[in-house]
Kinemage of the C-alpha trace (Angstrom):
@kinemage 1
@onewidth
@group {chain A} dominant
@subgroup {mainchain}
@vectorlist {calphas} color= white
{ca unk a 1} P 17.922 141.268 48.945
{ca unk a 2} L 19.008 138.417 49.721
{ca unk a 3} L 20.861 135.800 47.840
{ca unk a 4} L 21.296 132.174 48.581
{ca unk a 5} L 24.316 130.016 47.256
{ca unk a 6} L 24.379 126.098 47.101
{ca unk a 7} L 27.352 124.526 47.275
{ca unk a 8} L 27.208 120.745 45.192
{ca unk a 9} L 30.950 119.507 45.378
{ca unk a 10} L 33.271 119.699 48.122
{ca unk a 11} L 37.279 120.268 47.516
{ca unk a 12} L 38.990 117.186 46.419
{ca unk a 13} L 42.625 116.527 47.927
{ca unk a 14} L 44.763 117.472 44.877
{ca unk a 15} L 47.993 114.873 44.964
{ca unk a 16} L 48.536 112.034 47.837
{ca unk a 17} L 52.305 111.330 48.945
{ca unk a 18} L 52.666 107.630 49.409
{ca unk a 19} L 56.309 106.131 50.685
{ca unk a 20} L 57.458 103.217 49.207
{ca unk a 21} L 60.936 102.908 51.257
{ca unk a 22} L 62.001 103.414 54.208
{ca unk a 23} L 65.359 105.301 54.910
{ca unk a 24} L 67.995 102.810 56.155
{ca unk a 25} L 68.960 103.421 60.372
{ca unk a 26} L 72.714 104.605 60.722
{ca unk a 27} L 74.378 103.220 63.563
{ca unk a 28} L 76.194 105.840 65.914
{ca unk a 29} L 80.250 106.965 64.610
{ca unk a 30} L 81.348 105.997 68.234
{ca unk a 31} L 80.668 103.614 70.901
{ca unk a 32} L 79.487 103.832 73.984
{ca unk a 33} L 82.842 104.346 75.872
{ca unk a 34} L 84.681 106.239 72.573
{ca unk a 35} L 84.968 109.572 74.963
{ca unk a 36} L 88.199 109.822 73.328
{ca unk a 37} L 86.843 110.545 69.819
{ca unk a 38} L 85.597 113.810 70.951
{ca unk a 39} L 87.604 114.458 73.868
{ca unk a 40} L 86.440 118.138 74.149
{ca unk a 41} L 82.560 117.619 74.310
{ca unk a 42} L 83.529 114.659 76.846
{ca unk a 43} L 85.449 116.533 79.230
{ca unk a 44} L 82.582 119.743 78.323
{ca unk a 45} L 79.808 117.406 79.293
{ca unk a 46} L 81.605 115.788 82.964
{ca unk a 47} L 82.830 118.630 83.882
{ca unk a 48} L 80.108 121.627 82.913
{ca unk a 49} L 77.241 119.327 82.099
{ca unk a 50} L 74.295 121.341 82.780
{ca unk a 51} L 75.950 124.187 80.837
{ca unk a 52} L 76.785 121.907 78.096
{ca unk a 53} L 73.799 120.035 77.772
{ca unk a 54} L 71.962 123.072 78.205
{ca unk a 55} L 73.540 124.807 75.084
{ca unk a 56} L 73.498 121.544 73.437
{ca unk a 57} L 69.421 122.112 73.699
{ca unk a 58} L 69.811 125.708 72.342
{ca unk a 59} L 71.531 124.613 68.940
{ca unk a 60} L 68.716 121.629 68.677
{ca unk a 61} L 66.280 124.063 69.101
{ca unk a 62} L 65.107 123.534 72.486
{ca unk a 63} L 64.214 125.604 75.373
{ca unk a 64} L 68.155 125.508 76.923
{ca unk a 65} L 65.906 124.102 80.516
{ca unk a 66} L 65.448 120.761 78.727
{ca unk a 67} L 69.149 120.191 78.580
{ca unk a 68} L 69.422 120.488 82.173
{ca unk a 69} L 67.925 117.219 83.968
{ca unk a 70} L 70.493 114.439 84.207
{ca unk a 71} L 72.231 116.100 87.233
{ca unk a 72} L 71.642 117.717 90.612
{ca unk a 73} L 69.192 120.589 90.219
{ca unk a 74} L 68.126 119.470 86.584
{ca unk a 75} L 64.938 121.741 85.545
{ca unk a 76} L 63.118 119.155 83.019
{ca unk a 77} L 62.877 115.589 84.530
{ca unk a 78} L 63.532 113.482 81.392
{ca unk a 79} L 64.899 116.004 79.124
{ca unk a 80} L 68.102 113.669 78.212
{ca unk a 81} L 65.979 111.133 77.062
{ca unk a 82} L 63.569 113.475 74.966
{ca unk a 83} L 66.843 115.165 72.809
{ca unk a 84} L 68.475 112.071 72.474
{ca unk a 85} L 65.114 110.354 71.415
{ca unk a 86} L 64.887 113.792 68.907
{ca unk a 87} L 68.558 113.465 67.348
{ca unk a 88} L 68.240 109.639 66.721
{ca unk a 89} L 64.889 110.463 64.799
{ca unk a 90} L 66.454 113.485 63.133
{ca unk a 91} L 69.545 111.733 61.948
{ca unk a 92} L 68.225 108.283 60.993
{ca unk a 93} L 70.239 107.052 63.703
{ca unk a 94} L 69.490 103.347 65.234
{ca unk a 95} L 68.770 102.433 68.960
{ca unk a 96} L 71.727 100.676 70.484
């Protein structure tokens, strides 16, 4: 036997999130030549920088091959600009 069911409503979305405000851009805590604020992840990055842009990509939860691309032998063309691009949106930070 066989039975036949008609559906005559369809799900309704329950709630809708709507954003009033935006969140405010922070502006970076160093400039651009401020190597001295952090003198250990600047002398990390010139002197091992595949290594420490590669583990850089590990704790931002990247594949550690996208932190390699700035220098010679770099595995992901562009991968700089696609984990800097991610922290900035992550953190609310603004573009210089």
């Amino acid at each position: 036997m066989n039975t036949t069911h008609i559906i005559t409503t369809q799900p309704a979305v329950l709630s809708t999130t709507v954003v009033t405000q935006q969140p405010t851009a922070k502006m970076w805590s160093t400039g651009l030549c401020d190597c001295f604020q952090d003198i250990k992840s600047c002398c990390c990055s010139f002197w091992f920088g595949n290594f420490y842009y590669s583990c850089l990509a590990r704790r931002m939860g990247e594949h550690c091959c996208v932190g390699c691309s700035g220098y010679g032998g770099g595995c992901v063309p562009g991968g700089h600009l696609a984990m800097r691009s991610r922290f900035r949106a992550t953190h609310g930070i603004q573009v210089l």
